[in-house]
N, C-alpha and C positions, 0 to 999 in steps of 0.2 A: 650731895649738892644737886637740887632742883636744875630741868633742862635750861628751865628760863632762866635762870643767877648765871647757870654757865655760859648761855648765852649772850650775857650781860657783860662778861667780862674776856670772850674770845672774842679776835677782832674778825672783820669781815674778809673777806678771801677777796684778794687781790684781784681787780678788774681784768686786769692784763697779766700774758706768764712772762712777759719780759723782755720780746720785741721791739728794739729803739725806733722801728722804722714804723712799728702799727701799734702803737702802745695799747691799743683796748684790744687787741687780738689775743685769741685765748681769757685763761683764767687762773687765777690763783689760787691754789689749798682742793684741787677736783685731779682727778684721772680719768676720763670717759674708757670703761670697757668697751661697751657696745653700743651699738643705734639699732634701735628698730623703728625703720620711718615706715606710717602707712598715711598717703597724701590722696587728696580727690582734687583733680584740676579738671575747670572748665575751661572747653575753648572758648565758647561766645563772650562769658565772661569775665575769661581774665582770671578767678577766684581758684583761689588755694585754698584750701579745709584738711583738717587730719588731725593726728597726732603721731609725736614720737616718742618712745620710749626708751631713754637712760640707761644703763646701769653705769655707775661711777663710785671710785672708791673715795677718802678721802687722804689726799699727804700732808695737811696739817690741823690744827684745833681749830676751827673758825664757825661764825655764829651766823655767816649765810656763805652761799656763794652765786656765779654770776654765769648766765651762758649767753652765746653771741647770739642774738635773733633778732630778725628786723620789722616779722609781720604781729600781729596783735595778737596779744595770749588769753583766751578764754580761761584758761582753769591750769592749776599745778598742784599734782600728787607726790610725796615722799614717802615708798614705805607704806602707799594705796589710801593713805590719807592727804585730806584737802591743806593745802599751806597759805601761805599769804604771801606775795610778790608782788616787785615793784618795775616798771618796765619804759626804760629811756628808748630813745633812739635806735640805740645798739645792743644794747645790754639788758637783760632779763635776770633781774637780781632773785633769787628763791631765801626766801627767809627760813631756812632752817639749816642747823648745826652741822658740823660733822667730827671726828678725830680722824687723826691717824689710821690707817686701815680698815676704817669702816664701810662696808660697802652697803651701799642702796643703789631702788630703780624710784626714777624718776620719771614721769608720766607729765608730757605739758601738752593742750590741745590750744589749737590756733586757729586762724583765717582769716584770709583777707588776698590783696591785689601786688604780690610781688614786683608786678613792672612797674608799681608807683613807688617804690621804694628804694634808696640808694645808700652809701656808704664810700667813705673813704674816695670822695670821688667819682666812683662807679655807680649805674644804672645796669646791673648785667642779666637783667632776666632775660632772655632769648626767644619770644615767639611768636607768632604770624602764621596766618592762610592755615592754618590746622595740624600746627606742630608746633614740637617747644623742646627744648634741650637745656637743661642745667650744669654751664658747664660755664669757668671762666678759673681766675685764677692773678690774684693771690688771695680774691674771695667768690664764694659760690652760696657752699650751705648755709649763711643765715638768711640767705632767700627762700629757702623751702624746706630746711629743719633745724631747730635748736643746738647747738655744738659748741665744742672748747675748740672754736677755732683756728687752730696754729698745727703746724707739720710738728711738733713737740708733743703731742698726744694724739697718737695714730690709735686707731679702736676697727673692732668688728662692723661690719656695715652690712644689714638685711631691708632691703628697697620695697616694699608695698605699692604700687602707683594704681586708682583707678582710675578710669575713662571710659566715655564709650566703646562699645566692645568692639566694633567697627577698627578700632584703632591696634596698632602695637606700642608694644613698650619695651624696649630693650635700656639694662645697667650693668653696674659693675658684676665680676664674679659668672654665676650662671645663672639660668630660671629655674628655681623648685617648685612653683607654681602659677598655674592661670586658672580664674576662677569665674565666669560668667554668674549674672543676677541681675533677671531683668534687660534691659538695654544698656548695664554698665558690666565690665570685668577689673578685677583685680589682678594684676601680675606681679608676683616675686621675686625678687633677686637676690642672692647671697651672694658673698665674696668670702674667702675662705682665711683670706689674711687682713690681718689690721690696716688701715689706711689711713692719712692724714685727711680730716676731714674735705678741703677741696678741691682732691680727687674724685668725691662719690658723685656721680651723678645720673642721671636717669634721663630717656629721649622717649616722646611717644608723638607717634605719627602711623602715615603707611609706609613702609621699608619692606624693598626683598632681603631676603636673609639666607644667609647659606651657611654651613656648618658643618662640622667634620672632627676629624684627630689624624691629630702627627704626632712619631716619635711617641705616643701614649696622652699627650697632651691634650684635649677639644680646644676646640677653637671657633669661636661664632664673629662673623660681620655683618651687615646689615649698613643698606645702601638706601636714603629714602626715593620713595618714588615722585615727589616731588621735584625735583630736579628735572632738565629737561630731557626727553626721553633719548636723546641720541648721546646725554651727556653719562647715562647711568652704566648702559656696560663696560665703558672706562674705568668708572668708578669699583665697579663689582673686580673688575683686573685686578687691578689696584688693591683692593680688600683681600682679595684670595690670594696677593703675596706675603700677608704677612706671616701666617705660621714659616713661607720660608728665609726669610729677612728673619724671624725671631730665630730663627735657626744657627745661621749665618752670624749673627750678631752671640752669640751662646760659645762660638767657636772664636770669640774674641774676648769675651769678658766672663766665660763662664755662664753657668746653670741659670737657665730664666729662672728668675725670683717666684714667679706667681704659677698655681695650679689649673689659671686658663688666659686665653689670648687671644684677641679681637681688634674688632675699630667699628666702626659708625660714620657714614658720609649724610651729613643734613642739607635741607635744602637751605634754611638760616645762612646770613654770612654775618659773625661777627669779626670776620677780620683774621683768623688767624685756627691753626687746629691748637687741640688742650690731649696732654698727656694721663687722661684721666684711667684710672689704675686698672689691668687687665684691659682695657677697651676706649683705644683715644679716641675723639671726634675730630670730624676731617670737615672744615668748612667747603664750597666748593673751589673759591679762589684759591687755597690750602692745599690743595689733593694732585701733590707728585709723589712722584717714587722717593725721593728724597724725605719730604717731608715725612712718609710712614717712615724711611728709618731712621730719622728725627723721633718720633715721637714714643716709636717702640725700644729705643737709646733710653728714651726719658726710664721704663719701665725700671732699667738696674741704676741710674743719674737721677733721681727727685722723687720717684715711685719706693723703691726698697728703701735706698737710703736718701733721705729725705735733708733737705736743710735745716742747720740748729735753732737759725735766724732766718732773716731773708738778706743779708747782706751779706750770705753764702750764695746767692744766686748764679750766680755763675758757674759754680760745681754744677750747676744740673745744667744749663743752657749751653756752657763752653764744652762740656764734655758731649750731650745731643750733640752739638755742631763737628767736633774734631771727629766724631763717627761718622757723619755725614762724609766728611772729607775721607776719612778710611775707609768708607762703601766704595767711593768712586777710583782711592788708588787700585783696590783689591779688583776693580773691574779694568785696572789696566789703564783707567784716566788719567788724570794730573793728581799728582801726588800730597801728601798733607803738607810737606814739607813746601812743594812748589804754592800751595794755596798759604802757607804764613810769608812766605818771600813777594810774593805777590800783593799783598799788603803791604807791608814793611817796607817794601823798594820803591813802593807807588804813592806813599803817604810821607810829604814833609812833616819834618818833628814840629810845626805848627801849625798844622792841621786840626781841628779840634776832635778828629777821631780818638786824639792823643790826651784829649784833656777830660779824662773820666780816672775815677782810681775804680779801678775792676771789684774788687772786694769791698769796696765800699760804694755803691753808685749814686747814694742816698744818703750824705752825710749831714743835712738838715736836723740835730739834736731835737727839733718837733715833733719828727717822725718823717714822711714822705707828704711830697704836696700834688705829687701824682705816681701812680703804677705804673706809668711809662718810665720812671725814672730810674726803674728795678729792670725794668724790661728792655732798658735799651740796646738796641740793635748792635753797641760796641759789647755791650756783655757778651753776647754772644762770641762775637767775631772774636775778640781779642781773650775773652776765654778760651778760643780755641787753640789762638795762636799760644797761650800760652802753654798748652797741654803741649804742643808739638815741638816749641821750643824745650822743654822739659824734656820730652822725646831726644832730639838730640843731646840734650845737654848730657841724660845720664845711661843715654842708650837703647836700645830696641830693647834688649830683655828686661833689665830693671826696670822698666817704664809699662811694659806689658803685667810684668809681677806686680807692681805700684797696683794699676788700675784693677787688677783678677783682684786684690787682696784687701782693696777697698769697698769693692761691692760685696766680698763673700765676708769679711771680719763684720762690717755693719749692716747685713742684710736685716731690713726690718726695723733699721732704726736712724738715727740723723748724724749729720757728719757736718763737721763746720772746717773752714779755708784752714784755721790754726793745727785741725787735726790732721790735714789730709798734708800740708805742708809738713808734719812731723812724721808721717809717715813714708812720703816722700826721701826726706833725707836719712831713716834709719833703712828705708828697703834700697837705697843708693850706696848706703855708706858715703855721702858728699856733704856737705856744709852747704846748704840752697839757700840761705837766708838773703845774701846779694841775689840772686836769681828771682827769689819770688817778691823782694821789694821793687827792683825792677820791673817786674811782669804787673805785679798784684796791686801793688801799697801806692803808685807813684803815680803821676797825670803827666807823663812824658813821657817821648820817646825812647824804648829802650835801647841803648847803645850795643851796634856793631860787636860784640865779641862774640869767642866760644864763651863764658862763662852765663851769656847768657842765652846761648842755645842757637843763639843765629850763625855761628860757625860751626865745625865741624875740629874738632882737637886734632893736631897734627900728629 
């Protein structure tokens, strides 16, 4: 059978992998092994240029398939030949085949003006006064490379950026290379383990940088110099704690997931810091002590094991936060336990803090009508609380065994509310099902008892 008859009669790879809350996020019938992005960003102009390249295998019979991108595609190779594509909005359709385990590289070249382009709501390209940072989140890369967007296909990621040479560039992973030419330099980045694609991101600006190893581990930050100048050796404090907070944090959940460890303080303020893999960005309203061990939490909570959906959100933010709370018991502060009573005592059951179902914060069957609504502020809070009531419910040791056995069983891969609930009750030996409908499933207040974790079993 001729390519074309089979491609006549395979159907097209699913727009989306299956996401109720982002239905065109990701893709269907593709596996992205790896990225190799190499980008040219102007500052004066705004202008993105480059190409990325592919590899992806394929996991079903289909006669194209679809990658997430938002800026304009000059050209698309399969296999080092020229294809023919079609390209919406969002969606970058490639017209060509694939089966089952067939692997190719895919080569698409681009260009154009990222901060005129939005999605889902968002405008998130980040730059100003002579820097820029790609970093957001529950989208980033189709602003500045082509990808099967969703935490469900995590891949290799090798970062290229040029710019004037004047400039730095620090990403995910490490630098393997800087390469001047002329008045521009190219700089390298690898990361050593798969990531879900809007994790990767890349910052170039001027940034002091400082860098070292712990424990065997390197570890680079970088502070921009933008910022004001009596603001940045705080900032630098702050950066040079984290190898010991990753440390610290190692000694409660087990082995850091990744083979290096960092952060990034920008002068940008988009509002908040992003857990972006081996090396989060710390805006500067963002940058306390807390918040690094927020976002270095993220690393084993949304980083290693990643959500299935996004209406797992709360695994990655409630558990950041209930660490939060367990830095400052371990320091002798107010206790996790004192910070869920402290909600819970303070909030009438008609409060609207009470009127969210935590595993679900987005139950709109269209999808989401905003990323605040994944994001909000009770996911957090009340995913913490509900770690800690689990806490008491089934005990310090089984609750510590829970969390060590859910970072180290899924390291590298995703984990959704239904799994961690099941595992929950076989590392308990307890019946949780009243407990996590209560905590999880419900838009009210949970009731006073030990069963649900607000007492203590006589």
């Amino acid at each position: 059978m001729g390519a074309a008859h089979r491609d006549a009669v395979r159907p097209a790879g699913a727009a989306g992998i299956g996401d109720p809350y982002f239905p065109l996020d990701g893709n269907g019938g593709i596996d992205v092994l790896s990225y190799d992005i190499h980008d040219r960003y102007g500052f004066r102009s705004g202008r993105l240029s480059g190409w990325t390249g592919l590899r992806l295998r394929g996991t079903a019979s289909i006669s194209s398939f679809d990658l997430d991108f938002l800026l304009p595609v000059r050209s698309v190779r399969v296999g080092g030949r020229s294809v023919t594509f079609t390209q919406g909005r969002h969606e970058l359709v490639v017209k060509h085949g694939l089966e089952p385990g067939e692997v190719v590289d895919v080569w698409v070249q681009y260009a154009g003006r990222p901060d005129r382009r939005s999605y889902a709501g968002e405008s998130n390209w980040l730059a100003r006064n002579g820097e820029v940072v790609a970093m957001n989140e529950p989208h980033m890369a189709p602003w500045w490379f082509p990808a099967n967007d969703h935490p469900l296909d995590k891949a290799r990621v090798r970062v290229s950026i040029t710019v004037p040479k004047e400039y730095d560039v620090v990403s995910n992973g490490r630098q393997v290379r800087r390469k001047a030419h002329g008045r521009l330099a190219t700089t390298t980045w690898h990361a050593d383990e798969p990531m879900a694609p809007y994790l990767a991101f890349f910052a170039a600006g001027h940034y002091k940088i400082a860098d070292g190893a712990r424990d065997g581990r390197p570890w680079l930050v970088a502070v921009s110099k933008a910022l004001p100048t009596n603001a940045q050796p705080n900032a630098m404090r702050l950066m040079r704690q984290t190898p010991g907070i990753t440390r610290w944090l190692e000694t409660q959940l087990g082995d850091y997931p990744f083979s290096t460890v960092g952060g990034l303080v920008t002068n940008l303020e988009p509002g908040f810091a992003l857990e972006n893999q081996t090396r989060p960005t710390y805006s500067p309203a963002s940058l306390t002590q807390i918040t690094v061990v927020h976002e270095l939490a993220h690393q084993w909570f949304g980083d290693s094991v990643a959500v299935a959906h996004w209406s797992d959100i709360w695994l990655n933010e409630g558990a950041a936060t209930f660490m939060e709370w367990r830095w400052e018991e371990a320091r002798g502060a107010s206790s996790a336990d004192d910070e869920l009573h402290q909600r819970y005592d303070n909030l009438d059951a008609d409060d609207e803090f009470w009127d969210l179902v935590v595993a679900d914060p987005c139950p709109d069957p269209t999808g989401c009508s905003s990323v605040n609504d994944i994001f909000d502020d009770r996911v957090y809070e009340r995913g913490a609380m509900t770690l800690q009531a689990l806490r008491t419910r089934i005990g310090n040791t089984a609750y510590w065994a829970l969390l060590r056995r859910w970072v180290a069983d899924r390291e590298g891969g995703n984990g959704s509310t239904a799994q961690f609930e099941a595992l929950a009750a076989e590392v308990s030996g307890q019946d949780l099902d009243g407990f996590f409908a209560a905590w999880l499933h419900t838009a009210t207040k949970p009731a006073d008892t030990v069963d649900n974790g607000l007492r203590s079993a006589p």
